[in-house]
N, CA, C and O atoms as a printed pandas DataFrame, in Angstrom:
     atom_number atom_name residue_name chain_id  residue_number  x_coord  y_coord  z_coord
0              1         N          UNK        A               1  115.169   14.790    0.850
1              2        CA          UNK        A               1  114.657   15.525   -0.267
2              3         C          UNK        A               1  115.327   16.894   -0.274
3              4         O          UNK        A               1  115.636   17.448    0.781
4              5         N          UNK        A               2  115.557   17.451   -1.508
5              6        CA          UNK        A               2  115.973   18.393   -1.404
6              7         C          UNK        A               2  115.329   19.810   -1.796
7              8         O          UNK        A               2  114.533   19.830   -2.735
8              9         N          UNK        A               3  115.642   20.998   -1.114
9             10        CA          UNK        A               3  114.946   22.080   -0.913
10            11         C          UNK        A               3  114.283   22.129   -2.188
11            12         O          UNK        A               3  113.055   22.065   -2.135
12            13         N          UNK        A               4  114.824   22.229   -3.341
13            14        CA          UNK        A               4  114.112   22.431   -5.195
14            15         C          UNK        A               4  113.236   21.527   -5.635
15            16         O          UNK        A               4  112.330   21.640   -6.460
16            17         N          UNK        A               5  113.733   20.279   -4.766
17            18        CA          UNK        A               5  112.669   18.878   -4.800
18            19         C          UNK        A               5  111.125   18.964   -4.385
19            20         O          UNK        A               5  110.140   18.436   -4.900
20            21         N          UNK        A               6  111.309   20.207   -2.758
21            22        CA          UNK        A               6  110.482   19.917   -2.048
22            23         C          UNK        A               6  109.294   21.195   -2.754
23            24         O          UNK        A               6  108.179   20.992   -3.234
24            25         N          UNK        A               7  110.079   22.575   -2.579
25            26        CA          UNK        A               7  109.488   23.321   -3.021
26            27         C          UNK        A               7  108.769   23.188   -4.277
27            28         O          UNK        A               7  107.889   24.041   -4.393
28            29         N          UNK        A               8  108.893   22.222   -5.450
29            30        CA          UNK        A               8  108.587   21.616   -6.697
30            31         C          UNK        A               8  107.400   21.258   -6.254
31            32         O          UNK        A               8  106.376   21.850   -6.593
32            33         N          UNK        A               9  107.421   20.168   -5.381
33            34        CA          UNK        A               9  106.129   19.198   -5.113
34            35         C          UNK        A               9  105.417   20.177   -4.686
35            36         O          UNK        A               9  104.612   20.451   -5.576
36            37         N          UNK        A              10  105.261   20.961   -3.651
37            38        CA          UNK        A              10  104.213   22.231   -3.140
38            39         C          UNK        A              10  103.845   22.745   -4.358
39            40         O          UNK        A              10  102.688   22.785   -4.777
40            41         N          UNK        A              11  104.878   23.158   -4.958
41            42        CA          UNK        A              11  103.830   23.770   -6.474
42            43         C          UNK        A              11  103.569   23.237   -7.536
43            44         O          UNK        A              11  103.397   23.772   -8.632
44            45         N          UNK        A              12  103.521   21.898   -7.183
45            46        CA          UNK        A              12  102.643   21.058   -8.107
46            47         C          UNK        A              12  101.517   20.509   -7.650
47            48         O          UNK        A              12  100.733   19.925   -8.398
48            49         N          UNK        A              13  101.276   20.690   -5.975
49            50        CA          UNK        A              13  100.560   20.409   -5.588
50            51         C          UNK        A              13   99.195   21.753   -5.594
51            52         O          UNK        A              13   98.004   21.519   -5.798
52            53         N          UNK        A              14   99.716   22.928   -5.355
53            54        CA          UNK        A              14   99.378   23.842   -5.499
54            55         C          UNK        A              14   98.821   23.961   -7.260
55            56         O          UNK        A              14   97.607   23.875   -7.440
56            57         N          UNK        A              15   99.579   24.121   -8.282
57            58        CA          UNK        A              15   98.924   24.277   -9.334
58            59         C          UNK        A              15   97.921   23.066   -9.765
59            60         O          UNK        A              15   97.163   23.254  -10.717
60            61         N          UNK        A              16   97.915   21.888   -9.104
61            62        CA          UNK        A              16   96.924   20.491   -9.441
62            63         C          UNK        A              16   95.753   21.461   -8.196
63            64         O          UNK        A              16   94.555   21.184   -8.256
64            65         N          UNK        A              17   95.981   21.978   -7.697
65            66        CA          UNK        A              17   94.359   22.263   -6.716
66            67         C          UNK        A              17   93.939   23.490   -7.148
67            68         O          UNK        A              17   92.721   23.645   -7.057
68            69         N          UNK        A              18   94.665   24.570   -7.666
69            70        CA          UNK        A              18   93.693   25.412   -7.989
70            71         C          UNK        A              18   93.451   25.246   -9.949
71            72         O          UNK        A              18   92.674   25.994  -10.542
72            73         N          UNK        A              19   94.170   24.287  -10.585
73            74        CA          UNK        A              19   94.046   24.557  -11.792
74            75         C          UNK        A              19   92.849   24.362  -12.089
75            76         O          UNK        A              19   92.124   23.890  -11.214
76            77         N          UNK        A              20   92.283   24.672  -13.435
77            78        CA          UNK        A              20   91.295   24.481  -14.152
78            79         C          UNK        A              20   91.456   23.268  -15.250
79            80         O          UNK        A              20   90.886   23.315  -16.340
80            81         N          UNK        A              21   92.323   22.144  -14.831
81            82        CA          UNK        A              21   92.457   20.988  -15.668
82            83         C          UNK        A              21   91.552   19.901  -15.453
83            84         O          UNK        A              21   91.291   19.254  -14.438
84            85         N          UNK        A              22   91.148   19.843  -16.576
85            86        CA          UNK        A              22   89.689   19.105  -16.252
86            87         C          UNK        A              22   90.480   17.449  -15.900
87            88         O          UNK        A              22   89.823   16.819  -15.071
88            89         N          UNK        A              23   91.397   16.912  -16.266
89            90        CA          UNK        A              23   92.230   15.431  -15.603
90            91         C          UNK        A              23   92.220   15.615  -14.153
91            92         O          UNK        A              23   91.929   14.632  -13.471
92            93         N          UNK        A              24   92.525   16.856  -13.508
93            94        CA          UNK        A              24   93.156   16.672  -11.866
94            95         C          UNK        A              24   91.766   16.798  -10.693
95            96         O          UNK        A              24   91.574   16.240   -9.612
96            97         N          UNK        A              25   90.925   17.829  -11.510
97            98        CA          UNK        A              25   89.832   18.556  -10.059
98            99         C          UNK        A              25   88.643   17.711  -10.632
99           100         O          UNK        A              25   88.009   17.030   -9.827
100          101         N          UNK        A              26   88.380   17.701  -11.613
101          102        CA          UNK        A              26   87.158   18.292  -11.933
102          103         C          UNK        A              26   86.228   16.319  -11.983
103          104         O          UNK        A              26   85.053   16.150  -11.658
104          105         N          UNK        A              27   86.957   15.435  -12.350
105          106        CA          UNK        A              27   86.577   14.148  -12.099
106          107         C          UNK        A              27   85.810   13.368  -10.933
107          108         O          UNK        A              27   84.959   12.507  -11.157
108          109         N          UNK        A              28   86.148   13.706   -9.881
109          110        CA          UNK        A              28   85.412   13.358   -8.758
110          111         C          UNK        A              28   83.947   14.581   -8.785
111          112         O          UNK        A              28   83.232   14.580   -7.783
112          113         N          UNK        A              29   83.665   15.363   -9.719
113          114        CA          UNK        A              29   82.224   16.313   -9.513
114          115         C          UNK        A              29   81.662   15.949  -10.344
115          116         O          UNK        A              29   80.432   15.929  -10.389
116          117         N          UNK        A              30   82.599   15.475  -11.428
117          118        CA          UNK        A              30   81.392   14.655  -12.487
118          119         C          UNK        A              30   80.227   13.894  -12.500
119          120         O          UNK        A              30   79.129   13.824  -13.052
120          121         N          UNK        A              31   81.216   13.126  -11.310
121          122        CA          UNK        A              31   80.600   11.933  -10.858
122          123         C          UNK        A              31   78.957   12.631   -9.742
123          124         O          UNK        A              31   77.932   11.983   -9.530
124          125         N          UNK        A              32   79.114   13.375   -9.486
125          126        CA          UNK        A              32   78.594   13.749   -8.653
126          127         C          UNK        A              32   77.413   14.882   -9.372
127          128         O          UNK        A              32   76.205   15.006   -9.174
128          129         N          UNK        A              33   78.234   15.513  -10.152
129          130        CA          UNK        A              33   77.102   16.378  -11.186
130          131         C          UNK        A              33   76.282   15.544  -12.210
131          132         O          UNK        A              33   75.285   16.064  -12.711
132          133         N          UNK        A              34   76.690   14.129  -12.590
133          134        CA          UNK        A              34   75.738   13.638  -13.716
134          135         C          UNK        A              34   74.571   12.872  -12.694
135          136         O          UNK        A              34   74.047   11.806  -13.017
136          137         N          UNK        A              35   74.386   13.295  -11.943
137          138        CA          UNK        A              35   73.042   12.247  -11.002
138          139         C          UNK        A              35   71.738   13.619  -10.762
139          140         O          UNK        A              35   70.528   13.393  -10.786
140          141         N          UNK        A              36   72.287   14.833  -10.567
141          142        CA          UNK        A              36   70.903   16.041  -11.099
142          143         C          UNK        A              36   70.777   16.018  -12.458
143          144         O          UNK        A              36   69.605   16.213  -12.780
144          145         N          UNK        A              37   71.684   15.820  -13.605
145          146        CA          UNK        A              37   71.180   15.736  -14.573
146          147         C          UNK        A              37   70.554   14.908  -15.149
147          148         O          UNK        A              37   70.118   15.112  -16.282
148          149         N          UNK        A              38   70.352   13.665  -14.422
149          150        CA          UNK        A              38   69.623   12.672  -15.033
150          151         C          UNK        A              38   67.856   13.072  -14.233
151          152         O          UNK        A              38   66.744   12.796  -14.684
152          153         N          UNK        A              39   68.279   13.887  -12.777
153          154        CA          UNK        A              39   66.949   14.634  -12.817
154          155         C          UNK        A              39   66.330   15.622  -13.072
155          156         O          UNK        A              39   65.104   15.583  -12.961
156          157         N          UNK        A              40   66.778   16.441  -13.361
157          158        CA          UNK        A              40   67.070   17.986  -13.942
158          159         C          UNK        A              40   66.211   17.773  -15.643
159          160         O          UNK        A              40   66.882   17.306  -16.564
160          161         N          UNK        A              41   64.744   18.160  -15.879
161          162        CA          UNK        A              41   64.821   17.763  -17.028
162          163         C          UNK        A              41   64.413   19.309  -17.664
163          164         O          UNK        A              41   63.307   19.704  -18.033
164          165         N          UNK        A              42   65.205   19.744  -17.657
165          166        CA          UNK        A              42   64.775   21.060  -18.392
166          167         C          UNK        A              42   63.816   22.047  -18.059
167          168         O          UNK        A              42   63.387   22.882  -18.855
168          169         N          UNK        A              43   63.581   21.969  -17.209
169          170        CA          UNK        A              43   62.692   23.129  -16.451
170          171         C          UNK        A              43   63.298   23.804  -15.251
171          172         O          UNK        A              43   64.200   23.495  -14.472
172          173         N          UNK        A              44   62.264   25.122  -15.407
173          174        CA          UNK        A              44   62.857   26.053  -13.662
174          175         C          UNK        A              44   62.161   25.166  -12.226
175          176         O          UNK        A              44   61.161   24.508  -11.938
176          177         N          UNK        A              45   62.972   25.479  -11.829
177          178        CA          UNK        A              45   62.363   25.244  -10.268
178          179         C          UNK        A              45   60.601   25.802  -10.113
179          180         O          UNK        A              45   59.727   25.294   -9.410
180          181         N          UNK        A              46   60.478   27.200  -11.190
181          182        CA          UNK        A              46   59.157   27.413  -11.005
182          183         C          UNK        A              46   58.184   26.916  -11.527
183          184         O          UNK        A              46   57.026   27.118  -11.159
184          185         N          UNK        A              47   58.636   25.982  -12.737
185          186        CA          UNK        A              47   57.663   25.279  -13.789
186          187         C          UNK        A              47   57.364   23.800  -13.105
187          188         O          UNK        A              47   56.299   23.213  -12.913
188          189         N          UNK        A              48   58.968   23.376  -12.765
189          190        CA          UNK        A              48   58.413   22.147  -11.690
190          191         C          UNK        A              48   57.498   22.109  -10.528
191          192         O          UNK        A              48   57.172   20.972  -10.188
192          193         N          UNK        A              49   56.936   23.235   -9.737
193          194        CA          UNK        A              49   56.518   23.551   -8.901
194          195         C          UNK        A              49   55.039   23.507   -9.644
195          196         O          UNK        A              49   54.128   22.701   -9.455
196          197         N          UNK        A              50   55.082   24.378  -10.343
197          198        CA          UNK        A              50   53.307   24.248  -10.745
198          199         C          UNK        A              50   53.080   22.919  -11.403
199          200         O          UNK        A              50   51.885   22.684  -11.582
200          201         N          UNK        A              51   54.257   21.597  -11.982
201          202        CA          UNK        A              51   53.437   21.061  -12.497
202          203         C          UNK        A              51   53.121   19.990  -11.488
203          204         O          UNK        A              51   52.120   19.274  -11.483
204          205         N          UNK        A              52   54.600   19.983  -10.224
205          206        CA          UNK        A              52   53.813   19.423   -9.261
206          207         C          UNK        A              52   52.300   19.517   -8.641
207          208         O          UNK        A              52   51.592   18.540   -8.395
208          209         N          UNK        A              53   51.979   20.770   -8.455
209          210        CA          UNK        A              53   50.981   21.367   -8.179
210          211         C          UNK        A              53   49.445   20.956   -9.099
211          212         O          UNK        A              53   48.333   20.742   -8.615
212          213         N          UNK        A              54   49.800   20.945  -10.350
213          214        CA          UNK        A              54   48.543   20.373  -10.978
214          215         C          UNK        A              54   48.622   18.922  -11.345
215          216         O          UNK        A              54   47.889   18.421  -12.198
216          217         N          UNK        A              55   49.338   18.404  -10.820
217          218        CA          UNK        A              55   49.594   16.966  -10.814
218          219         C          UNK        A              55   48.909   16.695   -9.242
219          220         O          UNK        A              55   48.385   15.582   -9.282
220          221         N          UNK        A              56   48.813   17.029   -8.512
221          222        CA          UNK        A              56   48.365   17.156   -6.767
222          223         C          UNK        A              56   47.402   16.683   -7.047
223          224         O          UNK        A              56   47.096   16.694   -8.239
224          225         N          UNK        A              57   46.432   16.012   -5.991
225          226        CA          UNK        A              57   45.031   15.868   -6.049
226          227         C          UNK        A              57   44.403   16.705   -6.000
227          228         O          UNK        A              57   43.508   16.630   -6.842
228          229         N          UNK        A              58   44.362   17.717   -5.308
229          230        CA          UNK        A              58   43.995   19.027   -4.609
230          231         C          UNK        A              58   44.097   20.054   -5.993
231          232         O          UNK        A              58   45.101   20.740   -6.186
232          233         N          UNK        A              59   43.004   20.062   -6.858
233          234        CA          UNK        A              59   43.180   20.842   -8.106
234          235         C          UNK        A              59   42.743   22.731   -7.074
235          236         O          UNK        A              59   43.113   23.802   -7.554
236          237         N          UNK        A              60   42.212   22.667   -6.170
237          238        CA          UNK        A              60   41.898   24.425   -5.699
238          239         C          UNK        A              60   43.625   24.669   -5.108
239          240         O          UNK        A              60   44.514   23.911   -4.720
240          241         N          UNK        A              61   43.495   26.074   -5.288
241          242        CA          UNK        A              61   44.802   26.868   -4.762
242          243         C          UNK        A              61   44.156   27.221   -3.329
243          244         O          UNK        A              61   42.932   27.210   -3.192
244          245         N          UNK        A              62   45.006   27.528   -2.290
245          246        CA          UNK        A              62   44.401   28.218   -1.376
246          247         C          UNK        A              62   43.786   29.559   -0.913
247          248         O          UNK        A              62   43.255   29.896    0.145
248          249         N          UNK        A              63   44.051   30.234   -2.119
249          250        CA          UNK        A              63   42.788   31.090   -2.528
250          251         C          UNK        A              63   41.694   30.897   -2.276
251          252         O          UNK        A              63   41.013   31.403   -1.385
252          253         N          UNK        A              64   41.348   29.929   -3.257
253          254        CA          UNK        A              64   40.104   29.521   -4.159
254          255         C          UNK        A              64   39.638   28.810   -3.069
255          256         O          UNK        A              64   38.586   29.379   -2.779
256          257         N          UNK        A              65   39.874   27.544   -1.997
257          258        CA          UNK        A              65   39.797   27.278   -0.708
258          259         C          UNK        A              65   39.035   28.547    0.552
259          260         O          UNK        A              65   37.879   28.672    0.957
260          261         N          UNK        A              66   40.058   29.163    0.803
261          262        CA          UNK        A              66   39.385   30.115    1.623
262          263         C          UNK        A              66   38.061   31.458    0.864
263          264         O          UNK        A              66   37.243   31.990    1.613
264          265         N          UNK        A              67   38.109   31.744   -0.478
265          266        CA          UNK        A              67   36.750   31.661   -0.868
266          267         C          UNK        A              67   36.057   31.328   -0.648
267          268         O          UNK        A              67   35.204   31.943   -0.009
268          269         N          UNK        A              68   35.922   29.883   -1.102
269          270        CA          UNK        A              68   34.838   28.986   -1.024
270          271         C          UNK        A              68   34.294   28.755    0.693
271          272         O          UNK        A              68   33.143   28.616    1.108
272          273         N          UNK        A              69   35.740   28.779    1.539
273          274        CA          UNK        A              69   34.638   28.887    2.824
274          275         C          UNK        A              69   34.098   29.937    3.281
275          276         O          UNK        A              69   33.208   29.857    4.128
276          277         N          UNK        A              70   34.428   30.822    2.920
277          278        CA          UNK        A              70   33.592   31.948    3.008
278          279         C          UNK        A              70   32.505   32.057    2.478
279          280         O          UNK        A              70   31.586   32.312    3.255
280          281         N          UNK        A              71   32.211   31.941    1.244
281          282        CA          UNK        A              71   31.117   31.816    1.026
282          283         C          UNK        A              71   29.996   30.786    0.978
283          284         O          UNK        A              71   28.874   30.960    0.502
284          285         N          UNK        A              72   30.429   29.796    1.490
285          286        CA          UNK        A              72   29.643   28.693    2.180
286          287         C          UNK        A              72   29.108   29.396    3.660
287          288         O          UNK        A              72   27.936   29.763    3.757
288          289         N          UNK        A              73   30.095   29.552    4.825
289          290        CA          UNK        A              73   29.901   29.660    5.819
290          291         C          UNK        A              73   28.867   30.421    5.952
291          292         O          UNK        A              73   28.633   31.393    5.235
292          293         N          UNK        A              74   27.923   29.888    7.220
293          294        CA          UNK        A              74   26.078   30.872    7.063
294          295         C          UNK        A              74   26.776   31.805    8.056
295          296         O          UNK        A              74   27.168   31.453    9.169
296          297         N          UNK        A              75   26.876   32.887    7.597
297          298        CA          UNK        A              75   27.370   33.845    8.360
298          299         C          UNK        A              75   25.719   34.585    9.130
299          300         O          UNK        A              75   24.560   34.328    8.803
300          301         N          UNK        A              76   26.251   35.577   10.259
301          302        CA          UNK        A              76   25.124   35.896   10.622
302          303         C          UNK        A              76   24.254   36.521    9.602
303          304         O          UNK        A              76   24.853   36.651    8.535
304          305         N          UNK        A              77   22.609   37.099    9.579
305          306        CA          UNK        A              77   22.830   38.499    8.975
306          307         C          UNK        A              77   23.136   39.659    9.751
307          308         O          UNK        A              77   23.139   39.690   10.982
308          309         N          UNK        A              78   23.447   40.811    8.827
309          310        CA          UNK        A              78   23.471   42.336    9.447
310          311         C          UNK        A              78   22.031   42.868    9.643
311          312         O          UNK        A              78   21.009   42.417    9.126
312          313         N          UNK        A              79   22.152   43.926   10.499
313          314        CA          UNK        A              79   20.769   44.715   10.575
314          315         C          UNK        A              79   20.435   45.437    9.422
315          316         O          UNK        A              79   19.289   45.780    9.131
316          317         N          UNK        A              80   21.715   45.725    8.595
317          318        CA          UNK        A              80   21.049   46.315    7.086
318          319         C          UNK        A              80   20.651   45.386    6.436
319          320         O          UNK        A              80   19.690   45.734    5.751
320          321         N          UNK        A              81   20.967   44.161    6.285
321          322        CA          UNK        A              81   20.562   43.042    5.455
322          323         C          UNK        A              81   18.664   42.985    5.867
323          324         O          UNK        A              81   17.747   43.304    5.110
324          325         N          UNK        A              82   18.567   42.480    7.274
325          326        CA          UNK        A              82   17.091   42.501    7.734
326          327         C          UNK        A              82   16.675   43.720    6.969
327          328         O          UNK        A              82   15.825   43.589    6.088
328          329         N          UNK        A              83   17.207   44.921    7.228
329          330        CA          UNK        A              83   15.936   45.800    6.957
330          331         C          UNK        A              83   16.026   45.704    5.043
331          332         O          UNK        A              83   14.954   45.735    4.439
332          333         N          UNK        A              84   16.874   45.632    4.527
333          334        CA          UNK        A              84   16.846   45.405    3.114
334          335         C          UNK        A              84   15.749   44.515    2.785
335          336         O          UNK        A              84   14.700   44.967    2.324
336          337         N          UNK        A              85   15.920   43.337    2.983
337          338        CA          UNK        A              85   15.292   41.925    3.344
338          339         C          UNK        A              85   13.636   41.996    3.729
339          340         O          UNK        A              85   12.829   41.362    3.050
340          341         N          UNK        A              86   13.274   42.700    4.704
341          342        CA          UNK        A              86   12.135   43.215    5.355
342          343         C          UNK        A              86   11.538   44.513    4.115
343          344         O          UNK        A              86   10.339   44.550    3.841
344          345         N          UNK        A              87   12.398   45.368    3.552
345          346        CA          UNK        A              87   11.524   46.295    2.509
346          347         C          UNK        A              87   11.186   45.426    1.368
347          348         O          UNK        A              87    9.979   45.511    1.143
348          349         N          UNK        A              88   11.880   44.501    0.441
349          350        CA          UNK        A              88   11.970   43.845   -0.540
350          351         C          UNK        A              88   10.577   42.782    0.238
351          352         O          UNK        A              88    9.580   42.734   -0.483
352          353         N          UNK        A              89   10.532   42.455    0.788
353          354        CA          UNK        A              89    9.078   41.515    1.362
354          355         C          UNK        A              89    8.627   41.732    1.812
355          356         O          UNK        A              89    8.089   41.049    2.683
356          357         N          UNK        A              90    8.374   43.565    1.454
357          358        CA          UNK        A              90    6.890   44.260    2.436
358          359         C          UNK        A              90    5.704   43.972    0.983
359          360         O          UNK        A              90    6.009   43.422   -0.075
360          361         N          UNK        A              91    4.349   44.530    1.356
361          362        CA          UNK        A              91    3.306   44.125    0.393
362          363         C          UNK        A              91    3.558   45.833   -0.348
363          364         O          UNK        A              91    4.309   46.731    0.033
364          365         N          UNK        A              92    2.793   45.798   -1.279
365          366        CA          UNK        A              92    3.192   47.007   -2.323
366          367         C          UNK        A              92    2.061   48.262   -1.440
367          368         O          UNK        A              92    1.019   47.950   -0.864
368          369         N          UNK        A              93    2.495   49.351   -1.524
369          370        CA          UNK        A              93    1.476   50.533   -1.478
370          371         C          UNK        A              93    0.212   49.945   -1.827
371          372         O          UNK        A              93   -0.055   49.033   -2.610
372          373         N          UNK        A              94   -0.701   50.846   -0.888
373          374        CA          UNK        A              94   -1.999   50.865   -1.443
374          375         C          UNK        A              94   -1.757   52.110   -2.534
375          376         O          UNK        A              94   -0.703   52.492   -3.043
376          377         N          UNK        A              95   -3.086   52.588   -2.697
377          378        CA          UNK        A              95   -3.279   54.076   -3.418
378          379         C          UNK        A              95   -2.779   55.414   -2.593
379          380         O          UNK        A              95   -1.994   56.350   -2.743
380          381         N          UNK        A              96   -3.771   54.891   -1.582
381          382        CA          UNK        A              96   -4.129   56.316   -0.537
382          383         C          UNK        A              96   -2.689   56.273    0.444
383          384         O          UNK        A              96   -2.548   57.290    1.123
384          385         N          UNK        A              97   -1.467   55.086    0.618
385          386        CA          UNK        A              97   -0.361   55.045    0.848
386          387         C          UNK        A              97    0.957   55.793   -0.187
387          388         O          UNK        A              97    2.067   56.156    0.201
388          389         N          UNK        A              98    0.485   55.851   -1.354
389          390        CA          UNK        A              98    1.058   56.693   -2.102
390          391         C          UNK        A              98    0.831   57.842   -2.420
391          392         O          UNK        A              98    1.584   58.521   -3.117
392          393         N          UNK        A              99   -0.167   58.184   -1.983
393          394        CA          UNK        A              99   -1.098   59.727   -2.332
394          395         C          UNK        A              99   -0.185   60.344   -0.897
395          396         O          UNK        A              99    0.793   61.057   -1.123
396          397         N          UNK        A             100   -0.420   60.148   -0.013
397          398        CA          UNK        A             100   -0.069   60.774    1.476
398          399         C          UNK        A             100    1.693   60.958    1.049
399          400         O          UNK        A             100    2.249   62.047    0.905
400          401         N          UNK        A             101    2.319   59.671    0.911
401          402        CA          UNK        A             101    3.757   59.778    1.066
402          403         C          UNK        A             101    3.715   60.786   -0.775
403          404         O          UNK        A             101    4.790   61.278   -1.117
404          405         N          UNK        A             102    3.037   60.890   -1.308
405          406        CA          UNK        A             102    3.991   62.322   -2.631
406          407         C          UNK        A             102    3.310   63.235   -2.143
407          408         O          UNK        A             102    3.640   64.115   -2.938
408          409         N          UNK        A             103    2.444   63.847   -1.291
409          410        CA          UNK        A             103    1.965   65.014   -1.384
410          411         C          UNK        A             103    3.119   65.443    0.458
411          412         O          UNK        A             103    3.120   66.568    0.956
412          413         N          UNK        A             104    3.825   64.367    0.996
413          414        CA          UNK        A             104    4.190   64.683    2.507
414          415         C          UNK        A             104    5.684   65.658    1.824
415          416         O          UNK        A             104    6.461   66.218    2.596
């Protein structure tokens, strides 16, 4: 082969790999790009996500989850709660219990 021969083929090999001709590169990605588009249906990654999400069995977020055990869980009470608890279910003043405590 000769030197003009050889140097030819390198830059034909060279302009077939970096060109932008859709005949030389771009055929073997086709193949390969039309298989997301047949799943790809028009939505973001973030819209697919929620509709996975309300498609789930599990309609609570995990929010709404750790809420709910919280406010299920019989937590202890506090000592302000008792004494709250304890004034609200004392019996009412007498008279002479209210006379003493406005004139003290």
């Amino acid at each position: 082969m000769s030197d003009k021969g050889f140097f030819a083929s390198i830059c034909s090999f060279f302009k077939g790999l970096f060109s932008s001709d859709n005949d030389s590169c771009c055929k073997p990605e086709s193949k390969t790009a039309a298989a997301p588009k047949n799943t790809n249906d028009g939505l973001t990654g973030v819209e697919r996500y929620i509709r996975n999400q309300s498609q789930s069995g599990s309609k609570l977020t995990g929010v709404e989850k750790y809420i709910r055990n919280k406010l299920s869980a019989n937590k202890p009470v506090t000592g302000v709660e008792k004494y709250l608890r304890s004034k609200a279910n004392a019996a009412p003043l007498t008279g002479v219990e209210r006379y003493i405590r406005s004139k003290a």
